[in-house]
GUMAR-675441 format. One record per residue (C-alpha): residue number from 1; residue in one letter; x, y, z. Coordinates in steps of 0.25 Angstrom, whole numbers, plus 5000, padded with zeros to 4 digits. Layout:
! residues N
REC pos code    x    y    z
REC NUM    A    X    Y    Z
...
//
This chain:
! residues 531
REC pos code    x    y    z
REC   1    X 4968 5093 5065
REC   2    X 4983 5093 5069
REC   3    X 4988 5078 5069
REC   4    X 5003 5076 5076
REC   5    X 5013 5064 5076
REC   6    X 5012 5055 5089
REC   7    X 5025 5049 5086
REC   8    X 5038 5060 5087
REC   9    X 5044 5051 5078
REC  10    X 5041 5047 5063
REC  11    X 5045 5034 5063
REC  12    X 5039 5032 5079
REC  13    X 5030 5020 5080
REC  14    X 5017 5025 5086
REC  15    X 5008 5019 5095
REC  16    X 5004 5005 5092
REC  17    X 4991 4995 5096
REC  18    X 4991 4990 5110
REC  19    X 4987 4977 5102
REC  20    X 5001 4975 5096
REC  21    X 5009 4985 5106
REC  22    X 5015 4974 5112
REC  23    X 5022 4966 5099
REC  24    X 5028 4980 5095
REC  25    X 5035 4985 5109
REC  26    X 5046 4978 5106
REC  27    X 5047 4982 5091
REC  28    X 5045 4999 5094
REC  29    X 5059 5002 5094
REC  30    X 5060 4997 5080
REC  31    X 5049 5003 5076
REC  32    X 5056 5015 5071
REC  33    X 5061 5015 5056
REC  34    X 5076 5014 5061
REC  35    X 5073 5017 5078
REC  36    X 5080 5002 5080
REC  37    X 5094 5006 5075
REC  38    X 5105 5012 5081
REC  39    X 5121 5014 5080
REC  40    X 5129 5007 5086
REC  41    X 5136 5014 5099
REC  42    X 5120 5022 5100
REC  43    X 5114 5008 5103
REC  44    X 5110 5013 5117
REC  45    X 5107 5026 5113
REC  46    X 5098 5026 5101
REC  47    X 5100 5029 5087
REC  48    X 5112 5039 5083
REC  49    X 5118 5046 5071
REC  50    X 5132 5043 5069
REC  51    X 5141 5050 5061
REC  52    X 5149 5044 5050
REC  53    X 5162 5052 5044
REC  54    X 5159 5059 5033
REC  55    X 5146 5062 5023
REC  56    X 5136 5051 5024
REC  57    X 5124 5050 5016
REC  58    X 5114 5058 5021
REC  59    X 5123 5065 5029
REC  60    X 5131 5077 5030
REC  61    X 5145 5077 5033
REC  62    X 5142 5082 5049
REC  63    X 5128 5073 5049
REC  64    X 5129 5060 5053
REC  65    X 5122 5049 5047
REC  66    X 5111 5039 5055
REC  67    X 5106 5026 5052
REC  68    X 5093 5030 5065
REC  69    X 5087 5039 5055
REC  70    X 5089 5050 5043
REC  71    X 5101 5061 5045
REC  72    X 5092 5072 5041
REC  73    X 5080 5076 5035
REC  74    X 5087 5077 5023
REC  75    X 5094 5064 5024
REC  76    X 5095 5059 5010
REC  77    X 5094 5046 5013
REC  78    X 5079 5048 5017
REC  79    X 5071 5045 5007
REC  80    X 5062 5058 5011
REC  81    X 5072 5065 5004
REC  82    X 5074 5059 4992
REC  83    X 5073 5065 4978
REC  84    X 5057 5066 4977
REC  85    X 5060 5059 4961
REC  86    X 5067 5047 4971
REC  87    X 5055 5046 4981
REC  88    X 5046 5044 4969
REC  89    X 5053 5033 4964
REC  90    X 5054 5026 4977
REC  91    X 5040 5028 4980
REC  92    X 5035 5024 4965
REC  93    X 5044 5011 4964
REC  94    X 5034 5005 4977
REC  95    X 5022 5010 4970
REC  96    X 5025 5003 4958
REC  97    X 5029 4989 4967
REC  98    X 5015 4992 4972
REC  99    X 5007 4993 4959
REC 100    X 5016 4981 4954
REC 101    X 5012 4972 4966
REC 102    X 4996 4976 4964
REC 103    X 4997 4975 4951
REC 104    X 4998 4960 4953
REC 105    X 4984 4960 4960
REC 106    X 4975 4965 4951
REC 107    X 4983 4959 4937
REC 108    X 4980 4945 4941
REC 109    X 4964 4947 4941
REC 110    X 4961 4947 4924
REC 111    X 4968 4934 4925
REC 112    X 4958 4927 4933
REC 113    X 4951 4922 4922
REC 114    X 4962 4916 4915
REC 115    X 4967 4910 4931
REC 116    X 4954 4903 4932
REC 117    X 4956 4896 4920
REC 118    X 4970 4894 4921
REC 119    X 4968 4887 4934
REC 120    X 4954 4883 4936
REC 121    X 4950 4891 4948
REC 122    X 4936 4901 4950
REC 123    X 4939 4916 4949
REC 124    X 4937 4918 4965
REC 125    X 4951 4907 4965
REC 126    X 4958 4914 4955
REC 127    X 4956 4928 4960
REC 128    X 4965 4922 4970
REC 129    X 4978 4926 4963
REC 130    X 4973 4940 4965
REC 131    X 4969 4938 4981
REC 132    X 4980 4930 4985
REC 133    X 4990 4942 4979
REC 134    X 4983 4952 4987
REC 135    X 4983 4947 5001
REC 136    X 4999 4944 4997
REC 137    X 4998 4959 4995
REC 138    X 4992 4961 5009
REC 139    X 5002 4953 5016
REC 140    X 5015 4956 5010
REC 141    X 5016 4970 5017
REC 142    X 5017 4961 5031
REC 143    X 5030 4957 5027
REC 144    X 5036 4967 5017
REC 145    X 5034 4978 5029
REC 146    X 5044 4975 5039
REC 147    X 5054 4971 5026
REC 148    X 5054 4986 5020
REC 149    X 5055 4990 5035
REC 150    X 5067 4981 5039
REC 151    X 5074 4981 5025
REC 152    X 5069 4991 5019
REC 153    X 5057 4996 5007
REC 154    X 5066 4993 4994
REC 155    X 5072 4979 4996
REC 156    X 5057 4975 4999
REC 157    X 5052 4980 4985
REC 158    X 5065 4974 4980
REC 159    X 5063 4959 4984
REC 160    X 5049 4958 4984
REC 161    X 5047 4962 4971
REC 162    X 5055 4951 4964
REC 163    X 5047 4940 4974
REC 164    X 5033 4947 4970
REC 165    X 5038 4944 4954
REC 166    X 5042 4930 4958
REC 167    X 5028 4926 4965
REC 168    X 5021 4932 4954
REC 169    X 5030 4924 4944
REC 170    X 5027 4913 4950
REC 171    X 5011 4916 4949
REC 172    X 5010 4918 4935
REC 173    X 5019 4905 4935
REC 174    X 5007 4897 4943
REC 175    X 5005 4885 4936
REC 176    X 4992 4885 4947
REC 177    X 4983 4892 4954
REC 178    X 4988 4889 4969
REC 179    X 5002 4894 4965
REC 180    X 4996 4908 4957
REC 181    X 4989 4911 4970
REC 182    X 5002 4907 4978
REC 183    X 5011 4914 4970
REC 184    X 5002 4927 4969
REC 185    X 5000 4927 4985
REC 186    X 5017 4928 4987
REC 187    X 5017 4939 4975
REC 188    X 5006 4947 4983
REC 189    X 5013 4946 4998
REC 190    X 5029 4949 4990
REC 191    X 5024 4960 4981
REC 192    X 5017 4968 4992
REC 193    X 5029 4973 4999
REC 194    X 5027 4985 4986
REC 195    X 5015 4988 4992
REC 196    X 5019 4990 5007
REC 197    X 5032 4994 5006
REC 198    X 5029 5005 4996
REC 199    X 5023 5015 5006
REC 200    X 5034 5014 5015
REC 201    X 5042 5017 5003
REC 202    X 5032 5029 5001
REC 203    X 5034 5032 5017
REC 204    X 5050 5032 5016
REC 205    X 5049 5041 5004
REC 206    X 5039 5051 5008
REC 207    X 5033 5061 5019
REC 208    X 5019 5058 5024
REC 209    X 5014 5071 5017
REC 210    X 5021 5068 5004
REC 211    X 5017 5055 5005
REC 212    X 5001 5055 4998
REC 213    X 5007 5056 4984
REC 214    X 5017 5045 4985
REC 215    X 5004 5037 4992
REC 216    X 4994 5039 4981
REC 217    X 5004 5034 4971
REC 218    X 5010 5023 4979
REC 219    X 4995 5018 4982
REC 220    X 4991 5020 4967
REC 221    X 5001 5013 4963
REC 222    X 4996 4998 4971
REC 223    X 4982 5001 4965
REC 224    X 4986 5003 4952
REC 225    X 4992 4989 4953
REC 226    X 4978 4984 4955
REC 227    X 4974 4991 4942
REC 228    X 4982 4991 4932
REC 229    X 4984 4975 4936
REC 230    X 4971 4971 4927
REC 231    X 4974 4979 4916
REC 232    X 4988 4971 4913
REC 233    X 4981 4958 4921
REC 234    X 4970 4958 4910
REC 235    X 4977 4963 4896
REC 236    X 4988 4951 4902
REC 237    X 4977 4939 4905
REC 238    X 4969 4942 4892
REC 239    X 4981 4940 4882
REC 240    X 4993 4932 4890
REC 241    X 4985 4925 4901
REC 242    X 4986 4926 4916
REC 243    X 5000 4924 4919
REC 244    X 5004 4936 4913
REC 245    X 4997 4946 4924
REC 246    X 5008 4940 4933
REC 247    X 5020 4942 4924
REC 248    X 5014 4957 4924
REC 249    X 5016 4958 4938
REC 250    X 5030 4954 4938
REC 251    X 5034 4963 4925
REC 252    X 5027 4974 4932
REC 253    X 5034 4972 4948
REC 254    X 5047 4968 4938
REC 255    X 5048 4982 4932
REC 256    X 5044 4990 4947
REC 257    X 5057 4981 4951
REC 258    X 5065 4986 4942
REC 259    X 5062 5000 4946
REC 260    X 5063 4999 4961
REC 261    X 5077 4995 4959
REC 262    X 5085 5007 4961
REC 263    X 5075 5012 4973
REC 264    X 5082 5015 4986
REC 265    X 5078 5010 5001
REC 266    X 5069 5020 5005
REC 267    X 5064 5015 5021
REC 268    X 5073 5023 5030
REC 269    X 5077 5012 5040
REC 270    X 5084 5005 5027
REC 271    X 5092 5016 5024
REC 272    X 5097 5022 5037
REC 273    X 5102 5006 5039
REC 274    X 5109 5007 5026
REC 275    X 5113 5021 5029
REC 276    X 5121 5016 5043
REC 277    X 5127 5003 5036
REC 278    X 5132 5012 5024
REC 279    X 5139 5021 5033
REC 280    X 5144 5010 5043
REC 281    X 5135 5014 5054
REC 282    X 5130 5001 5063
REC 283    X 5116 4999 5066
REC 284    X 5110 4993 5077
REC 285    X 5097 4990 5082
REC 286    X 5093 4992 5095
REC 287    X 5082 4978 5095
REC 288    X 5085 4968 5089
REC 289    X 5071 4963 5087
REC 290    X 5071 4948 5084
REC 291    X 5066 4942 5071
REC 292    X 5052 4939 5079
REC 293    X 5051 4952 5083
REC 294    X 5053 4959 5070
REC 295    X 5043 4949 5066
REC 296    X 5032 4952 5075
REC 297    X 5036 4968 5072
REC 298    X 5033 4965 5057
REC 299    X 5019 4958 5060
REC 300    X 5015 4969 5071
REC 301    X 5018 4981 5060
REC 302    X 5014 4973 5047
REC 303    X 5002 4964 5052
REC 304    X 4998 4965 5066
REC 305    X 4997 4980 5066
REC 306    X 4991 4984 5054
REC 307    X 4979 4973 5057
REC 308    X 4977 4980 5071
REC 309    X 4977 4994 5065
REC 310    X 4967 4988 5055
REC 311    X 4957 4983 5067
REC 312    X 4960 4995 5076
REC 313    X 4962 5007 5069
REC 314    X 4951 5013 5063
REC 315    X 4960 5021 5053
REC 316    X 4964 5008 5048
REC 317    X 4954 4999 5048
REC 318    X 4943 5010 5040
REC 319    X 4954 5015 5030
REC 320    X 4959 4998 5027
REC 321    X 4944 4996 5027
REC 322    X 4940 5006 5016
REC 323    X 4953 5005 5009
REC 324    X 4952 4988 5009
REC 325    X 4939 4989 5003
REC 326    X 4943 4998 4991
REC 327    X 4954 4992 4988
REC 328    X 4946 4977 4990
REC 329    X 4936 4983 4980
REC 330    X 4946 4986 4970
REC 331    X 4952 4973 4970
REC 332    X 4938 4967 4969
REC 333    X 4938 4976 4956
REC 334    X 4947 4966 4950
REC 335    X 4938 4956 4950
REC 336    X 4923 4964 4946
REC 337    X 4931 4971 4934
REC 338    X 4933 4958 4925
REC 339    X 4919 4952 4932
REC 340    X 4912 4965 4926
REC 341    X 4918 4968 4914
REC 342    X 4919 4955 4908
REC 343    X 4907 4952 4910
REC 344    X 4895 4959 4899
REC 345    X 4894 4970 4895
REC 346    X 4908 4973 4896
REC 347    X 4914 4959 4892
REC 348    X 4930 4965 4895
REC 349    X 4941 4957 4892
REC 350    X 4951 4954 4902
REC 351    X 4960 4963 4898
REC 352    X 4948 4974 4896
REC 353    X 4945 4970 4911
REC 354    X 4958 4974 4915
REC 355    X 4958 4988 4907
REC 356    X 4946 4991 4917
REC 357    X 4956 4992 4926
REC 358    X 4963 5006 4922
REC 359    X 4950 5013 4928
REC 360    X 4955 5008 4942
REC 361    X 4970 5014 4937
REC 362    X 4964 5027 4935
REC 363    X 4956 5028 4948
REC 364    X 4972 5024 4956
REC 365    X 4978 5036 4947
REC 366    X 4968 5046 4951
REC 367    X 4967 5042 4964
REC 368    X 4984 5042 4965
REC 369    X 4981 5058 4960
REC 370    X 4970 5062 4970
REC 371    X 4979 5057 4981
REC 372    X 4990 5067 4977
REC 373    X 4981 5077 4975
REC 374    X 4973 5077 4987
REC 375    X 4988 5075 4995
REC 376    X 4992 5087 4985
REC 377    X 4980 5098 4987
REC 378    X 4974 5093 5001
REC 379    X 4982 5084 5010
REC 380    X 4995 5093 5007
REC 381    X 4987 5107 5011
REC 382    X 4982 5100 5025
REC 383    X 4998 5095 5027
REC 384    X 5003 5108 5025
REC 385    X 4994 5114 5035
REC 386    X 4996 5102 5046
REC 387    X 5011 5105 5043
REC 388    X 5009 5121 5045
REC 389    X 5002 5118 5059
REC 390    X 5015 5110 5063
REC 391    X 5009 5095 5060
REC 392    X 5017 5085 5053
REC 393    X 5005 5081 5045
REC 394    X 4993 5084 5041
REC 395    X 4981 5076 5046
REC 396    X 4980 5061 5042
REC 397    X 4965 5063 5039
REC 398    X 4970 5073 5029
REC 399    X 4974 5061 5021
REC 400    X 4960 5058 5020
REC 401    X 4954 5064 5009
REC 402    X 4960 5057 4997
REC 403    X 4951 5044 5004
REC 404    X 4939 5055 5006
REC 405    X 4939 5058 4990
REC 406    X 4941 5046 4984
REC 407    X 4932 5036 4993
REC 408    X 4921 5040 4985
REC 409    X 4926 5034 4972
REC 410    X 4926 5021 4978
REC 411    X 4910 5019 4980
REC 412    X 4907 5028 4966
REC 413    X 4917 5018 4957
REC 414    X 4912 5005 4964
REC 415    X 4897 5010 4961
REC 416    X 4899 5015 4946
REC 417    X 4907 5001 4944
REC 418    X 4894 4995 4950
REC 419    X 4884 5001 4943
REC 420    X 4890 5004 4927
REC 421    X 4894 4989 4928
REC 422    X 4881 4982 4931
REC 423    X 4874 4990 4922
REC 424    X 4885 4988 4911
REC 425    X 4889 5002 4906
REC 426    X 4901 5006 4898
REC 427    X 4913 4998 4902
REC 428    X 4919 5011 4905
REC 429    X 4909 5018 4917
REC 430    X 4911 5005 4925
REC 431    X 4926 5005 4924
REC 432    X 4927 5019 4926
REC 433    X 4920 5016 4938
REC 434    X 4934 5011 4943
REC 435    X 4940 5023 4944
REC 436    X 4932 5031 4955
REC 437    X 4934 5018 4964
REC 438    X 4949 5017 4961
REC 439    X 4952 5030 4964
REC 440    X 4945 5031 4977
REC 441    X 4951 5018 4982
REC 442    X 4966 5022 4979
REC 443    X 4961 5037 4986
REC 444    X 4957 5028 4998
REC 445    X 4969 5020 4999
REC 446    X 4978 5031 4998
REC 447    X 4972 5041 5009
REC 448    X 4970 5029 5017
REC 449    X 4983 5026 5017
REC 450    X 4989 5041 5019
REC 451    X 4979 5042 5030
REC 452    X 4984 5030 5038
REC 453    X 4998 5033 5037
REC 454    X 4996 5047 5041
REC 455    X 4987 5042 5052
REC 456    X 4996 5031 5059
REC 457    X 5010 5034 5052
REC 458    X 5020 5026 5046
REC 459    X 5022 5015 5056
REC 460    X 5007 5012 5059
REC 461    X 5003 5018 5046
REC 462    X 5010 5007 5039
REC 463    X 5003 4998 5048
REC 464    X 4991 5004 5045
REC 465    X 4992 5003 5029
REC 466    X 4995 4989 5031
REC 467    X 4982 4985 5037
REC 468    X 4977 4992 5024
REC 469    X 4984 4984 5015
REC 470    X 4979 4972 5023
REC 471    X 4964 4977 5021
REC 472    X 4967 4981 5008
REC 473    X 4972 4970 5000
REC 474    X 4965 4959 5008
REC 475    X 4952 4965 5003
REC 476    X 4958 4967 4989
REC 477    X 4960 4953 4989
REC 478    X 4946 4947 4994
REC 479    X 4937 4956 4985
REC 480    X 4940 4950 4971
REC 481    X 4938 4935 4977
REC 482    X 4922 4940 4979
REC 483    X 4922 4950 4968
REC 484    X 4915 4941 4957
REC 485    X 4906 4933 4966
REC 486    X 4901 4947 4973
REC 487    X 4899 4953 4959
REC 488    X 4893 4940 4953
REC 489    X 4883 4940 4964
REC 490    X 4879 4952 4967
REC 491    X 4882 4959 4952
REC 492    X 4893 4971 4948
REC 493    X 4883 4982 4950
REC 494    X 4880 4976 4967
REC 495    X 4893 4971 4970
REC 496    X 4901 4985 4967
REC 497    X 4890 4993 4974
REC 498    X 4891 4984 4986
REC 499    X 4907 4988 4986
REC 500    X 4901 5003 4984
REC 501    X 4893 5003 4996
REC 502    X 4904 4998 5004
REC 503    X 4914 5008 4999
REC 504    X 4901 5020 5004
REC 505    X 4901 5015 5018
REC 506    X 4916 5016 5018
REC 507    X 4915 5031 5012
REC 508    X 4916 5037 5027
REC 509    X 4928 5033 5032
REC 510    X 4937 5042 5025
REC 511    X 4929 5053 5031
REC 512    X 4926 5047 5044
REC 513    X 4942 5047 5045
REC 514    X 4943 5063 5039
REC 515    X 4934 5065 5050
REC 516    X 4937 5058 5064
REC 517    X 4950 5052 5060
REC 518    X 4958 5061 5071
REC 519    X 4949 5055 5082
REC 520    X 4950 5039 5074
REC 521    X 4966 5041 5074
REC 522    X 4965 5045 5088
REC 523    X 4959 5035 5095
REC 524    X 4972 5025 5086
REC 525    X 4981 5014 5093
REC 526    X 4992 5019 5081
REC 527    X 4992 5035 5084
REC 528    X 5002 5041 5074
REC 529    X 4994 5055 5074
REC 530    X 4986 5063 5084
REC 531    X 4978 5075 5085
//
């Protein structure tokens, strides 16, 4: 079915909820990347090239240069047309910030043991440490958002990183339990600016139909985080005690540092204002919005309206649900792995424990490659012929399939986990058992993710990615605080089938959307597409 724009202008804002149509009246002008500046002698007559005496960069000698919006098409300063060997390296420095930042969440668990003796709490208060960090992870992107978009994506990775180390420093300091908790909460909310900022990073660099490869290795990368974490987290408790789980985060965020030195600014608004200042050209804002009103801007976009869309908008609400839940469950993993496999028959070290961990790596990295496969042989055949009947994209519901395959894997790995665990089989069938479940949950993630931004574009898309992350990692940090006490109760082989059925009912929804999503999207307060 043909799907069309409903905004003329990429960077437009579309049509917003009545709830919250009144706070953003007064903000639309500047909703546009760089709509609110204009040149001098223009002021009353919009925003206007202005010519500058001789060759500028990314202008020809009789093209004159704008600080409203790119020269050309080929403009090289748009980073659309970079060398591709450049784009990579811009868009792999965020992805390693995000597995750097997520790594922290999942290296901390094997220590709990040694933290309950260390400071004489229950295992519910030490896994603290772990929940603490990932609701800092859920509310950092409500203040790291409207930085990137007022001073750019690269000075954002650049100064939170160092204050990410410094919290983290400070917890593996802790000489008590109040202040590793307090400390990991601030290295949660200052680290998580990798996490948000990085798909804009992804947005700047790439096309929407170039854009599922870099997603599915960008998205990997923040799920690897979470795997690869025990492995180092247990092999570092086991022979130089729990401190040293912490001094791996910061080697780690340290050496990604290092690397995303030489990166350039990439967001379009920061460059075109470094562009007019390089070549003397006075920028001027049509607003001047006060420091309340960039304010209550920054809440509306960051707070306000991704928990409206989550609460009103089908699309949103289904997918975050879904997506939360997965992701919840594999948190919850890293509490039921050391609870099963310490126990008999198994009897695993700590480090051992950890090393479990790698079947979750391999589900991420075969779920990374069925994204780009399915982008490669079926999304890219379904673009070409949306692009031969004069559409601009394909479908959005064409970005479905990749959640369609791999929701299956979610429900068959939580049951075989179930099962070859009570009954005590060979360590390997239950840990293999990880790798159908991993692989499903990063192919839900990253088609959910396509599908929304396809579905609401890039202003209200980012909104509604944020109610996701919200959902998400609020869940992620629950589940492990019930995780012993449901499978003490209730016994492995009950307590992962319980997660099993819930995943069956949720199996639908993928198709449900494949089905009637033109008529769901239809009936949206935040149209971007329309049949």
């Amino acid at each position: 079915m043909p799907f069309s724009r409903a905004s003329s202008h990429p960077d437009e804002t579309p049509v917003d909820a009545s709830s919250i149509n009144d706070i953003e009246k007064g903000e639309k002008r500047e909703e546009t990347e760089i709509g609110s500046v204009i040149l001098g002698p223009t002021a009353l007559l919009g925003c206007e090239p202005v010519a500058t005496k001789g060759s500028q960069e990314g202008a020809g000698p009789h093209r004159p240069i704008s600080a409203c919006d790119w020269n050309a098409p080929d403009d090289p300063a748009n980073p659309l047309n970079w060398p591709l060997w450049t784009k990579v390296y811009h868009a792999v420095v965020p992805g390693l910030f995000g597995f750097a930042v997520t790594f922290g969440t999942s290296v901390y668990t094997p220590a709990t043991a040694d933290i309950m003796h260390r400071f004489d709490v229950s295992r519910t208060t030490a896994l603290l440490g772990l929940t603490v960090y990932v609701l800092g992870l859920a509310a950092g992107p409500v203040l790291s958002a409207p930085l990137s978009e007022r001073h750019g994506r690269k000075i954002v990775y650049l100064i939170s990183s160092p204050v990410f180390m410094l919290f983290t420093l400070g917890a593996g300091l802790s000489k008590s339990f109040a202040s590793l908790v307090v400390c990991r909460w601030f290295a949660g909310l200052t680290g998580s600016p990798a996490l948000a900022v990085g798909a804009g990073t992804s947005a700047d660099l790439f096309l929407p139909q170039h854009r599922a490869v870099v997603t599915s290795a960008f998205l990997a990368a923040p799920f690897l985080g979470p795997s690869l974490g025990p492995i180092v987290g247990g092999l570092a408790t086991q022979y130089r005690g729990w401190r040293w789980t912490q001094w791996c985060m910061i080697l780690i965020t340290g050496v990604v540092f290092i690397l995303a030195l030489p990166t350039k600014e990439t967001y379009k608004m920061t460059i075109l204002k470094r562009r007019a200042k390089k070549h003397g050209i006075t920028i001027q804002r049509v607003s001047t919005g006060s420091s309340v009103s960039a304010l209550k801007k920054s809440l509306v976009q960051n707070f306000l309206r991704p928990i409206n869309m989550l609460f009103t908008e089908p699309v949103v609400f289904f997918l975050s649900l879904y997506t939360a839940f997965a992701f919840g469950v594999l948190f919850l993993f890293f509490a039921a792995f050391p609870f099963v496999f310490q126990r008999p028959p198994y009897r695993f070290t700590v480090s051992q424990i950890g090393l479990t961990f790698i079947a979750i790596g391999t589900g991420v990295v075969m779920a990374a490659l069925t994204g780009v496969l399915i982008d490669r042989i079926v999304y890219q055949k379904h673009y070409r012929v949306a692009v031969a009947a004069g559409q601009t994209y394909a479908a959005p519901e064409r970005r479905l399939y990749n959640m369609m395959l791999g929701c299956w894997g979610i429900p068959l790995g939580l049951f075989w986990f179930a099962w070859s665990a009570e009954k005590g089989l060979h360590w390997a069938v239950p840990v293999v058992a990880a790798v159908p479940f991993a692989w499903g949950n990063l192919c839900l993630f990253t088609s959910a993710a396509l599908y929304m931004v396809d579905v609401y574009g890039p202003q209200n898309g980012a909104s509604a990615m944020a109610a996701n992350g919200i959902f998400r990692y609020t869940l992620g940090a629950i589940f492990p605080l019930f995780t012993v006490q449901m499978y003490e109760t209730m016994g492995t082989g009950w307590a992962t089938s319980v997660l099993g059925f819930v995943s069956i009912t949720m199996l639908p929804i993928p198709f449900i959307f494949f089905r009637y999503g033109p008529r769901i999207r239809a009936k949206s307060r935040y149209p971007v597409f329309m049949e």
